[in-house]
N, C-alpha and C positions, 0 to 999 in steps of 0.2 A: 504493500500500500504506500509504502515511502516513494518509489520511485514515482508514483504518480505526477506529483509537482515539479518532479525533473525532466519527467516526459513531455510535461504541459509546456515546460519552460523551453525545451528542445523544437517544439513546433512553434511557439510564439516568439524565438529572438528572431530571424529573422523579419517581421513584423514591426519588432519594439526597433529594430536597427537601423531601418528601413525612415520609418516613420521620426524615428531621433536624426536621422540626416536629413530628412525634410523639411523638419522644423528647423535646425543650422543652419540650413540655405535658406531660409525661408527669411529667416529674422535677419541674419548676417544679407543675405539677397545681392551679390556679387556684382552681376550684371544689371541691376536697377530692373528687373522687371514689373515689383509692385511699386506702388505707388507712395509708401512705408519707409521709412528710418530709425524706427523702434532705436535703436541704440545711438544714434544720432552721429552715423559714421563718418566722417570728412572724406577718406579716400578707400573708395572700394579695390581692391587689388586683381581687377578682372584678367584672366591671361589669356581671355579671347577676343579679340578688339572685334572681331565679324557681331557674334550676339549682341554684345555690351553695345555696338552702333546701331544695329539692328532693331533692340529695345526700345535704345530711346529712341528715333524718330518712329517708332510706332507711336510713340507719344507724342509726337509734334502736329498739332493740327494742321501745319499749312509750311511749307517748306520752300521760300522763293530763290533760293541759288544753291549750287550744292558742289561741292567736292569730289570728284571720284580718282583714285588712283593707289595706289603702295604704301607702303612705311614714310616713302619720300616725296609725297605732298600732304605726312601730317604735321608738318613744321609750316606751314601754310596758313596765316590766321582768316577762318572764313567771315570773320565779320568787316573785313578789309573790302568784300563785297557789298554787304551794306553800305558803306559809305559810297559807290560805284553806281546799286541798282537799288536800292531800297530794302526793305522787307526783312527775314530771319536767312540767315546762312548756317551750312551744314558743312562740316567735313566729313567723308565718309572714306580718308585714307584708311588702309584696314598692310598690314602683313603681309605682302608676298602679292597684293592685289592688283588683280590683272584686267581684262579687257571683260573678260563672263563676269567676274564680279561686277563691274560696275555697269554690265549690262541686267544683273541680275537685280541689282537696288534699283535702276530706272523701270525694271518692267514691275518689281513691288509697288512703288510709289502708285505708278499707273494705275495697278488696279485696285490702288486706295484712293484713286483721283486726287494724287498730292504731288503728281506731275511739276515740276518748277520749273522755273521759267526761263533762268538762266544754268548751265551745266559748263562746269569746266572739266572736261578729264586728262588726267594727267597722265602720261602713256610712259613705260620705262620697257626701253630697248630688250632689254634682258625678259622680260613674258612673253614675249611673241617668240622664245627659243622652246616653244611644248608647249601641249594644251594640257597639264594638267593643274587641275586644282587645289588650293586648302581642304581639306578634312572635315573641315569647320561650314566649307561652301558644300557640299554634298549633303551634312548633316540639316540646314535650314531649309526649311521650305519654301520661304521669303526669296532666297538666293538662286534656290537648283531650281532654273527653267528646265535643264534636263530633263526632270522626273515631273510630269504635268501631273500625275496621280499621286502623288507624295501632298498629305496633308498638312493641315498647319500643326506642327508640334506645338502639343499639348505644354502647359504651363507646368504643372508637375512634371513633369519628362525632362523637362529644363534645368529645375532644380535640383532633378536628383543625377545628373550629370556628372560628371566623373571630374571636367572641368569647373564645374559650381563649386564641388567639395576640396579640389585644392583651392581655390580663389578665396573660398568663405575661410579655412583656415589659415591662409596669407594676412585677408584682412584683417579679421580679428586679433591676432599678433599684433601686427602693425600697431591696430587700433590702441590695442593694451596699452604699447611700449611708447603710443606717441612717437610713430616714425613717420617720416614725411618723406615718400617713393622719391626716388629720383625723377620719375618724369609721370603725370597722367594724362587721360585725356578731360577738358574742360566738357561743360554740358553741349559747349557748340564741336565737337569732336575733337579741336585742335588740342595737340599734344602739347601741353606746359610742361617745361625743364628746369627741374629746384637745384639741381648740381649737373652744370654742363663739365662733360669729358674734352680734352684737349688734347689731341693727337698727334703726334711730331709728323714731320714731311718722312722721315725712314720710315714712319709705321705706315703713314698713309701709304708710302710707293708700293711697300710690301704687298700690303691689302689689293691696291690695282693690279698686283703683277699677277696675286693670285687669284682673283677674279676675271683677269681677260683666260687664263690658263683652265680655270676651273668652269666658271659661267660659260664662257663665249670656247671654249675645251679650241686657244687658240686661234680662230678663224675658221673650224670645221662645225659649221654650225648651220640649220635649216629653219625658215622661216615659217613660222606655223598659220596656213588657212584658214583653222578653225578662228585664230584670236582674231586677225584681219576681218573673217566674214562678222564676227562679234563687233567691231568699229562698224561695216556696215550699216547693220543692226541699232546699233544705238544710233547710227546718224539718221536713220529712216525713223526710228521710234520719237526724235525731238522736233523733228519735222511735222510727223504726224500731230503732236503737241504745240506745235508753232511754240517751239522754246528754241532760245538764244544758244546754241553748241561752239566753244571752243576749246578748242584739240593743244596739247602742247607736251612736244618731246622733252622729259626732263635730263638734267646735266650733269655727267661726270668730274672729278675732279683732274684737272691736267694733267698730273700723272697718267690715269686711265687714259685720257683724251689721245698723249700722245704715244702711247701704247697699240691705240687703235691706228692713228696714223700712220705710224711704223709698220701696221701687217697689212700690207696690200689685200691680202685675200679678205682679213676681215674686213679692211675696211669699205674695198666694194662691194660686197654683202650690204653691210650698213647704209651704205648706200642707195644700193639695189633697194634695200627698205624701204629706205626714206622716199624713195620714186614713190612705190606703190600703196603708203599711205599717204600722201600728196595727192594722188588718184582719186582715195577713196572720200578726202575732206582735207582743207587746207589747215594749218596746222603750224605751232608756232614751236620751230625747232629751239632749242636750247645744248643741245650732246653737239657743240658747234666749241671752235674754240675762243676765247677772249678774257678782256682779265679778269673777271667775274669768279670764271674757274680759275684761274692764276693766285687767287690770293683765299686761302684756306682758313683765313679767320670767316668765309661764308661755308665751310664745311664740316661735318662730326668727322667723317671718314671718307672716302672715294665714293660715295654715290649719294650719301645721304647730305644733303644741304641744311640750314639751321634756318631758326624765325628771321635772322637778319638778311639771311637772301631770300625766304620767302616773300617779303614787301618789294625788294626791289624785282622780285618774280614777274609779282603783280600789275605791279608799277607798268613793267616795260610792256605786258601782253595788254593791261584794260589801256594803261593810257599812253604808252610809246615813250615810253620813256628808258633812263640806262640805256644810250643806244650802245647795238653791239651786243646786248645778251641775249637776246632771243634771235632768229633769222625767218619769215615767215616764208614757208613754202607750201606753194600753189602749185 
């Protein structure tokens, strides 16, 4: 008769385990999906920037400019549009995000009718080397046009996520200890930096040499259809919206630059590129050389640029200005 309570206990832990990591995520809530602060957290410690962006503009009633591109247009302040076009701005740089991503946020908006009016996407050479995606892009329903039969995941499904449960225990630490991340993203997506890293020019080149070697595997590299037919796509999809699309190649750091310079093969390749998205929509090159890329106080490391060159980014493509950093090809 003893063992009875232990049997009980054997079919209800996982229940009780289940249900106590529901409630941690729930209360802790990583990704902001409730609308709750219960513990009144300053900085969530999401390590999915796809969800966590995902969340909140489900929450924005009306979204008039928006961001779409990588890691390297979240140094980009979107409210610099604001002052440009009016209205609320988004960033939606995300990790590794390529052309299906940002065609996957515009066809969500769509058919929330939250379509915006202006779209900047920000394109990085290196996604159009494979079509494949984040883990994180398969997983949403929001994102995978892929899979038109894939539902909207469920809100508990979210939370009990494997990434919630590290996130929520990140946070909470944090929270504890009162530690302030190195970098977040702000409610409008852009990434705030509480402790910038500073990289000497030997670490920089290092990092370029092993990314033209590694990324670009040298100059033997193939241009991927799928991502190109995805720019189509989104060029036809803001049309259809009578929304304002501009295109812009983002910029290596000169090391890299002249890396590429140096390999004939890659470099007409890149080239070859740059024709056939020119093709597809005109497009405001920047992977161009000038002293923009020249002086590395505008850089973290060889690809990733800081808030300080994201203004004069801006600058140059809304109103022409910094001449020299951008190069517009038609």
């Amino acid at each position: 008769m003893r063992s009875k309570p232990f049997v009980l206990l054997f079919f209800l832990f996982p229940f009780i385990f289940i249900g106590t990591i529901f409630l941690l995520d729930y209360i802790i809530d990583p990704f902001g999906i409730t609308n709750y602060n219960i513990l009144n957290i300053q900085y969530k410690m999401a390590r999915d920037d796809r969800t966590e962006k995902i969340e909140r503009i489900r929450k924005i009633e009306k979204i008039d400019n928006i961001i779409l591109g990588s890691s390297r247009s979240q140094h980009i302040d979107p409210t610099i549009l604001n002052s440009y076009f009016g209205g609320y701005s988004y960033n939606f740089g995300v990790g590794g995000g390529n052309s299906a991503d940002a065609l996957g946020v515009l066809l969500y908006l769509n058919s929330q009718h939250k379509f915006p009016s202006h779209v900047l996407l920000t394109l990085d050479f290196s996604t159009f080397l494979g079509d494949g995606n984040s883990p994180t892009f398969y997983k949403l329903p929001e994102l995978n046009f892929y899979n038109k039969n894939m539902h909207q995941e469920s809100q508990i499904a979210k939370f009990l996520s494997i990434d919630a449960v590290r996130a929520s225990f990140k946070t909470i630490k944090a929270h504890i200890l009162s530690t302030t991340p190195t970098s977040y993203f702000n409610k409008e997506g852009f990434m705030v930096v509480t402790k910038k890293k500073e990289l000497s020019a030997p670490e920089i080149s290092k990092l370029s040499s092993d990314y033209v070697n590694r990324i670009y595997s040298g100059g033997n590299i193939t241009i991927s259809k799928e991502r190109l037919h995805n720019v189509e796509q989104i060029v036809a999809l803001c049309k259809q919206n009578k929304a304002d699309l501009t295109i812009t190649l983002t910029p290596v750091s000169y090391f890299q630059y002249d890396l590429i310079k140096n390999n004939i093969h890659l470099s007409s390749k890149i080239e070859a590129f740059k024709e056939q998205l020119s093709a597809i929509h005109p497009f405001y090159d920047a992977m161009i050389d000038n002293i923009y890329i020249r002086d590395l106080s505008n850089f973290e490391d060889n690809v990733h640029t800081n808030e300080k060159y994201g203004k004069l980014y801006m600058q140059a493509i809304y109103k022409h200005e910094n001449k020299g950093l951008v190069s517009l090809r038609e």
